[in-house]
C-alpha positions as a Markdown table, in Angstrom:
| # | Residue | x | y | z |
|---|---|---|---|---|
| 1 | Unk | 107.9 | 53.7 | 83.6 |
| 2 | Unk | 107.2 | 51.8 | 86.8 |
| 3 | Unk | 103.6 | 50.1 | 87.0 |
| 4 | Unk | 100.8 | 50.6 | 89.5 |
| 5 | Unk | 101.8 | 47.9 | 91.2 |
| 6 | Unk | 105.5 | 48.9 | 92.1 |
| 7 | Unk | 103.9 | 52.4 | 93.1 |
| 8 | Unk | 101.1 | 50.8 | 95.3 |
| 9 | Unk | 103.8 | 48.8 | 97.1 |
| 10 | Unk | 106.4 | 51.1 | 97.3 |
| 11 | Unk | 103.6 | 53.4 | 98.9 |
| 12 | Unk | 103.0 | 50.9 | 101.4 |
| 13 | Unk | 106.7 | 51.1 | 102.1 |
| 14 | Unk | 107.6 | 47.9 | 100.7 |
| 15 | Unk | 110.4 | 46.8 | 98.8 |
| 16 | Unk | 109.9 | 43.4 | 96.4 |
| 17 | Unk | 111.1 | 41.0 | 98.7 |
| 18 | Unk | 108.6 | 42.4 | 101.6 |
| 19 | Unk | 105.9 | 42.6 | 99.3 |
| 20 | Unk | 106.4 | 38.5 | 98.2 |
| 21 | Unk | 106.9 | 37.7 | 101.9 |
| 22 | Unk | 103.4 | 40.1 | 102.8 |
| 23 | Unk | 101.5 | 38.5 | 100.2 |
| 24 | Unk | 102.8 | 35.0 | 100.3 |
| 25 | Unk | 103.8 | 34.5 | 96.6 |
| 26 | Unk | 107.3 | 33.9 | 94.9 |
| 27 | Unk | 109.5 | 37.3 | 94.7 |
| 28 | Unk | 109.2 | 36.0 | 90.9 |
| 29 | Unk | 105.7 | 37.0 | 90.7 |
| 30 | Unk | 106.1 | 40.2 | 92.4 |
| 31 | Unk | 108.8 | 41.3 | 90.0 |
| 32 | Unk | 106.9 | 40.1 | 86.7 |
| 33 | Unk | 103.8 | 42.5 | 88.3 |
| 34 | Unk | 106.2 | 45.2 | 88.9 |
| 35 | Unk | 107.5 | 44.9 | 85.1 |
| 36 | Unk | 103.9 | 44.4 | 84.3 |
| 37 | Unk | 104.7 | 41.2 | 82.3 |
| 38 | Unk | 101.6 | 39.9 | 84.3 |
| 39 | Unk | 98.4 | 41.0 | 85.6 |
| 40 | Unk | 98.2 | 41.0 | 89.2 |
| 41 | Unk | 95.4 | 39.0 | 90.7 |
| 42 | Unk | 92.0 | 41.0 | 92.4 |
| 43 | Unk | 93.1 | 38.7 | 95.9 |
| 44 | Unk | 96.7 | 40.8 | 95.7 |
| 45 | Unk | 95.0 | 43.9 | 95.0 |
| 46 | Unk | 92.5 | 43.3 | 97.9 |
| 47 | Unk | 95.6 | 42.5 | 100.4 |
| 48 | Unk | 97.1 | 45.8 | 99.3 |
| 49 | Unk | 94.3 | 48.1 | 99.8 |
| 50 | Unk | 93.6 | 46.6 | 103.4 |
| 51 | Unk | 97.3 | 47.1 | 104.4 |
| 52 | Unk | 96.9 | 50.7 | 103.3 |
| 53 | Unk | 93.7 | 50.8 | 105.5 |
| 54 | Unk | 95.6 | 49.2 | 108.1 |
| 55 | Unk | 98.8 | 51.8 | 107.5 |
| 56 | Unk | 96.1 | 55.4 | 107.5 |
| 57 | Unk | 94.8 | 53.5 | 111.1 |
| 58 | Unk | 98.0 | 53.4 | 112.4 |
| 59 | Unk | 99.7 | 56.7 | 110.8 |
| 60 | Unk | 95.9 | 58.5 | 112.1 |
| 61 | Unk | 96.5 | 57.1 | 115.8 |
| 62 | Unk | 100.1 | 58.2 | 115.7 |
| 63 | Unk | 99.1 | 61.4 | 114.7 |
| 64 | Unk | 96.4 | 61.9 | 117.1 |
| 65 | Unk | 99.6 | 60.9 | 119.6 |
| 66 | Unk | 102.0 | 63.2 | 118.6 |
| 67 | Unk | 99.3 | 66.1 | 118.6 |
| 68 | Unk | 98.4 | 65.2 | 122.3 |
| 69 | Unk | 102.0 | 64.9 | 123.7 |
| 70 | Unk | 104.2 | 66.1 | 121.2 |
| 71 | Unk | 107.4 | 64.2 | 119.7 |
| 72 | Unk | 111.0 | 64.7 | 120.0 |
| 73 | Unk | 112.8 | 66.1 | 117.4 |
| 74 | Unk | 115.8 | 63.2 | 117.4 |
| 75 | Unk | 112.6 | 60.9 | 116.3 |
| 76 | Unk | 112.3 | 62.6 | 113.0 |
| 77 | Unk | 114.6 | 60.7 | 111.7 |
| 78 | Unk | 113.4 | 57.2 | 112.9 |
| 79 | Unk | 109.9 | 57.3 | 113.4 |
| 80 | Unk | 107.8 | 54.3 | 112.9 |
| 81 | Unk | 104.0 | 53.5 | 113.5 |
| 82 | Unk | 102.0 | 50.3 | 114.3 |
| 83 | Unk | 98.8 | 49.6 | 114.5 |
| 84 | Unk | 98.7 | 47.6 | 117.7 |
| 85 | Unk | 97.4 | 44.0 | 117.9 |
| 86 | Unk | 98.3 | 43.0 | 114.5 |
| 87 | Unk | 101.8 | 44.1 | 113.9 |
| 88 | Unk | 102.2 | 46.0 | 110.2 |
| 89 | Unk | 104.5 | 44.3 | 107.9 |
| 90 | Unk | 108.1 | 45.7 | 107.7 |
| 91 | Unk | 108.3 | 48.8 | 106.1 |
| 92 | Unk | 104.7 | 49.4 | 106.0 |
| 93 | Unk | 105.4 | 50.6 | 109.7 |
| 94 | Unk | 108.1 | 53.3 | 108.5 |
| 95 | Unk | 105.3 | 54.5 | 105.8 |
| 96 | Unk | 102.5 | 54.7 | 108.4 |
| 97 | Unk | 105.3 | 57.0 | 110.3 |
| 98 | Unk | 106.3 | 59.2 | 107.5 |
| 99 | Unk | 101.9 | 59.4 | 106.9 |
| 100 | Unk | 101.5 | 60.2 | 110.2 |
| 101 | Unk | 104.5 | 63.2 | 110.7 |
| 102 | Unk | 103.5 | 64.5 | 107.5 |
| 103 | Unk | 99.9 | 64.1 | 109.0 |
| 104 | Unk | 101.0 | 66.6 | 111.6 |
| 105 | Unk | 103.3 | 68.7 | 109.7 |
| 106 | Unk | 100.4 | 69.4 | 107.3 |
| 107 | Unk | 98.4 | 70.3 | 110.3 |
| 108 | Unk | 100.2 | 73.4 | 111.7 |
């Protein structure tokens, strides 16, 4: 059964090695959380839940863009959203895409 932890970062569309780069620990640690062999520090859960904040700003803005002047179907496929000034991680920008189509599919 996966743990909270791989969940929480797969929902943030990272994979292990993008999580250990994002949070700046060893890709040791991050697979020992994601066994849950050990507890994952408050500081990791904190950076987590402001990258989702950062990901529902960016996926909101993209949505609020693709309402206004519409998208092009080829871009299903390959969308990706960012929240500006302070770049979102890899992947994180590909969840923040899928958020923000599935933002405006849910919306028709």
């Amino acid at each position: 059964m996966p743990s909270i932890f791989r969940s929480t970062i797969q929902l943030c569309g990272l994979s292990q090695r993008q999580a250990a780069l994002y949070l700046d620990v060893s890709p040791s640690s991050v697979d020992k959380w994601c066994r849950g062999v050990r507890p994952v520090p408050d500081g990791v859960w904190s950076l987590l839940s402001d990258l989702w904040q950062r990901i529902e700003a960016a996926a909101d803005f993209a949505a609020d863009h693709i309402e206004t002047n519409g998208l092009d179907p080829r871009a299903l496929h390959n969308f990706a959203a960012d929240d500006g000034l302070d770049p979102l991680p890899e992947g994180a920008d590909d969840a923040a895409g899928a958020l923000a189509l599935m933002l405006v599919l849910g919306s028709d």
